[in-house]
C-alpha positions as CSV (number, residue, x, y, z in Angstrom):
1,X,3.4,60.7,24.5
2,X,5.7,58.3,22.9
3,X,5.4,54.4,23.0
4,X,7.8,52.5,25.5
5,X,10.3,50.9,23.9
6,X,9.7,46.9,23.3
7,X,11.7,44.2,25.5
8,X,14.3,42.4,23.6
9,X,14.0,39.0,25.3
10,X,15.6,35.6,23.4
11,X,13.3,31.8,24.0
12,X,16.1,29.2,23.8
13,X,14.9,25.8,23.7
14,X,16.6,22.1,24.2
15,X,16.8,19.5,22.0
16,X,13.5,17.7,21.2
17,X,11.8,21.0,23.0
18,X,10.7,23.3,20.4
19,X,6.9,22.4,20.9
20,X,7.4,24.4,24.5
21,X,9.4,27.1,22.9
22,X,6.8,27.7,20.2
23,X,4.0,27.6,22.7
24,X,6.2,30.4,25.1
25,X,5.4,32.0,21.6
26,X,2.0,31.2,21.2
27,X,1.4,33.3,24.5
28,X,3.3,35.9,23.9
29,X,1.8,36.9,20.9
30,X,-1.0,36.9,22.1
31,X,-3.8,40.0,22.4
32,X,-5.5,39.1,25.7
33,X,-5.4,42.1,27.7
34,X,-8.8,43.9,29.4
35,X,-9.7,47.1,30.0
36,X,-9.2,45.6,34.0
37,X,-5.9,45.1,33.1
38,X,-2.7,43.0,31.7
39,X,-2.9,39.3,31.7
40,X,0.1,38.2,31.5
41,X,2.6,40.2,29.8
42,X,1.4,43.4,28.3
43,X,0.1,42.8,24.8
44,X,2.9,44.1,21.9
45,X,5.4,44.8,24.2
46,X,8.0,41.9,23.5
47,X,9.9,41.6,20.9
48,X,11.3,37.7,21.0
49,X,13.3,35.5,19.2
50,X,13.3,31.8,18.8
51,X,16.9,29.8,19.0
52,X,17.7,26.1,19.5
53,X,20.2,26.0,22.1
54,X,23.0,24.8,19.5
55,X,22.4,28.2,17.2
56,X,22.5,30.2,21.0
57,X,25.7,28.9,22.2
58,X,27.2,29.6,18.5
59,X,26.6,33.7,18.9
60,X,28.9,35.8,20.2
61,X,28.3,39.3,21.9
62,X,24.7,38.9,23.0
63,X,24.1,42.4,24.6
64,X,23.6,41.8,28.4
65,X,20.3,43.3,28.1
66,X,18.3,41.3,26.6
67,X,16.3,39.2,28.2
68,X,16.9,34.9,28.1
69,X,14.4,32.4,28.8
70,X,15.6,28.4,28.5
71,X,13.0,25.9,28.0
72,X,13.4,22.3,29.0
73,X,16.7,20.3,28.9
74,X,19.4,22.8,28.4
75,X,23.1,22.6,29.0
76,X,23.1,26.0,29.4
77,X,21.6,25.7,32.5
78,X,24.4,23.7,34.5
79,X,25.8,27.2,34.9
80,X,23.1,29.2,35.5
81,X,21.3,26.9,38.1
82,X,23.0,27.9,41.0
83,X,22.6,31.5,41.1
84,X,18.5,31.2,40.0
85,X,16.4,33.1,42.4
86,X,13.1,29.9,42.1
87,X,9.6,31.9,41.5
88,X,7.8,28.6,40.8
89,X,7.5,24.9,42.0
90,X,4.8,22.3,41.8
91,X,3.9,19.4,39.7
92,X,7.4,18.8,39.3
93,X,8.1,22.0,37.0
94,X,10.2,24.6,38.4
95,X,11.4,28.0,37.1
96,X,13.2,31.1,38.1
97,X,15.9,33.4,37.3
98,X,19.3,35.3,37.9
99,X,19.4,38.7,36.2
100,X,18.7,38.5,32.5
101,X,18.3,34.5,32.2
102,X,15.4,32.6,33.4
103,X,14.7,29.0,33.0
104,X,11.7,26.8,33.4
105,X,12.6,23.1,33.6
106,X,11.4,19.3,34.8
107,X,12.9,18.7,37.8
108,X,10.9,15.6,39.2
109,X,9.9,13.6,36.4
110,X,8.1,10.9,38.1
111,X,5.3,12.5,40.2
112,X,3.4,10.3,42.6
113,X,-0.5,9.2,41.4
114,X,-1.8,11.9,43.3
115,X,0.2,15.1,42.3
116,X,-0.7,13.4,38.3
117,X,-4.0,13.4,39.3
118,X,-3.9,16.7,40.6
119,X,-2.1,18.4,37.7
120,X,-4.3,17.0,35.2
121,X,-7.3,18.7,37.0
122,X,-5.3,22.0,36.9
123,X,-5.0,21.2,32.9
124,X,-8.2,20.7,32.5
125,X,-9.1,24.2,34.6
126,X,-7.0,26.6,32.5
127,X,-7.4,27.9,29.2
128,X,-5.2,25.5,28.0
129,X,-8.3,23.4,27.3
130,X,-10.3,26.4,26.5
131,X,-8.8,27.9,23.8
132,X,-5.9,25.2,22.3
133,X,-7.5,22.0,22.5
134,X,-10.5,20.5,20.6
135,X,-14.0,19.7,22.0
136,X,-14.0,16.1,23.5
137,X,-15.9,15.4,20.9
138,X,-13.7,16.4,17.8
139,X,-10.5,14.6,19.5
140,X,-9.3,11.4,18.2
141,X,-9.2,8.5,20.8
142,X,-5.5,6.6,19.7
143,X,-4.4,3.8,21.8
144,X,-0.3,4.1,22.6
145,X,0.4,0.8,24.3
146,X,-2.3,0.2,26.9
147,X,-3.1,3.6,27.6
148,X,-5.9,5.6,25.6
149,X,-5.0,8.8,24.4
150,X,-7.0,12.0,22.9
151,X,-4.7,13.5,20.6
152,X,-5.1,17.0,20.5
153,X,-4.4,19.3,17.5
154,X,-1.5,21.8,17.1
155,X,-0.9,24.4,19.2
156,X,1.1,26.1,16.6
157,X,0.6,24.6,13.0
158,X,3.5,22.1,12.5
159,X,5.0,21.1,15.4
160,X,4.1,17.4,16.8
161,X,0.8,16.3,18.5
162,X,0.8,16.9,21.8
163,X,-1.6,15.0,24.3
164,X,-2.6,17.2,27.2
165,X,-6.4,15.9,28.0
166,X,-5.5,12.7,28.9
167,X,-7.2,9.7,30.4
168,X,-4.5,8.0,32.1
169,X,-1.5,8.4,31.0
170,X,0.6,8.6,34.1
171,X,3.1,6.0,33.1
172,X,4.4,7.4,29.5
173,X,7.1,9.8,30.5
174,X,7.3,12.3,26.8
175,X,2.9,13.0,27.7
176,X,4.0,13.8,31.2
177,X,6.6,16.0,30.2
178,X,4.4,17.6,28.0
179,X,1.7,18.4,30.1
180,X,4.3,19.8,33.1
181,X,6.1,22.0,30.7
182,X,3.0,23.6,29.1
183,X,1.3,23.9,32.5
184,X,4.3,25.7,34.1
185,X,4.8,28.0,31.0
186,X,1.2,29.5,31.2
187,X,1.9,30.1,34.9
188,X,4.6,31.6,34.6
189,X,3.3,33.3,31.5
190,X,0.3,34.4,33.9
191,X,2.1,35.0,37.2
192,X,5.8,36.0,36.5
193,X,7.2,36.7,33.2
194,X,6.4,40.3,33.3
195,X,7.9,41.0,36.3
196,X,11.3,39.1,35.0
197,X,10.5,41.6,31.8
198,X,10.6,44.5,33.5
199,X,13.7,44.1,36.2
């Protein structure tokens, strides 16, 4: 039998959000399927380029089929918004898409106590923690203003610090952001992405 061809699918990203692009990378490269099954999307069978939004809007003659995912604050999306078909939205974080384009975006910044409370225990369920972040004990404790934060090693090696296990942090808007974006990726990362792979 021969091999099914790979997708050809295209992670644009926003100004100031390659960290989320290169974690959208991070899972899909990544070898986590069972002998129960895929998780996630099935392992090898993307093939995926990275673009700042800048280097996507200069190229001409993308072929309709390939597949398009935008990542955080994109003027791309002005467009595309009203035709997305939403999978996803909680915490804040939406996402959805319209044919070959799909986009995962903030679209409540400023979540009351409780929904940050409740994300932050969602964080600290997934394998987020598990498998990206240090032990408690191997983070460094950094104070940023009045608010104590572990700072967490790379995801991917150099792209910024990102703070995800967090001890109150509810009033810095960039940590929030963070930890919204990387929560709705691996959902739809877990949830979604291979069915917008596959239609």
């Amino acid at each position: 039998m021969f091999d099914q061809p790979k997708k050809q699918a295209i992670i644009v990203y926003g100004k100031k959000d390659e960290v989320f692009a290169r974690y959208a990378e991070k899972l899909l490269n990544r070898k986590d399927d069972t002998e129960s099954g895929v998780v996630g999307v099935k392992d090898g069978s993307v093939e995926f380029a990275v673009w700042d939004e800048d280097f996507y809007l200069q190229q001409k003659g993308i072929h309709t089929d390939q597949k398009i995912l935008f990542i955080g604050d994109c003027k791309s999306l002005d467009a595309l918004m009203p035709s997305l078909d939403m999978k996803y939205s909680q915490y804040g974080v939406d996402y959805g898409w319209a044919a070959n384009k799909a986009a995962i975006y903030i679209s409540n910044p400023k979540l009351r106590k409780d929904e940050y409370d409740e994300l932050i225990a969602k964080l600290q369920e997934t394998d987020i923690k598990a498998k990206d972040l240090k032990k408690k004990n191997e983070l460094n404790e950094k104070p940023v203003g009045k608010v104590s934060v572990l700072a967490v090693a790379p995801l991917v090696a150099k792209i910024p610090i990102i703070a995800l296990s967090i001890k109150d942090a509810y009033n810095d808007k960039k940590i929030v952001k963070q930890q919204q974006l990387f929560y709705g990726l691996l959902q739809l990362y877990l949830n979604d992405l291979q069915q917008f792979l596959e239609e």
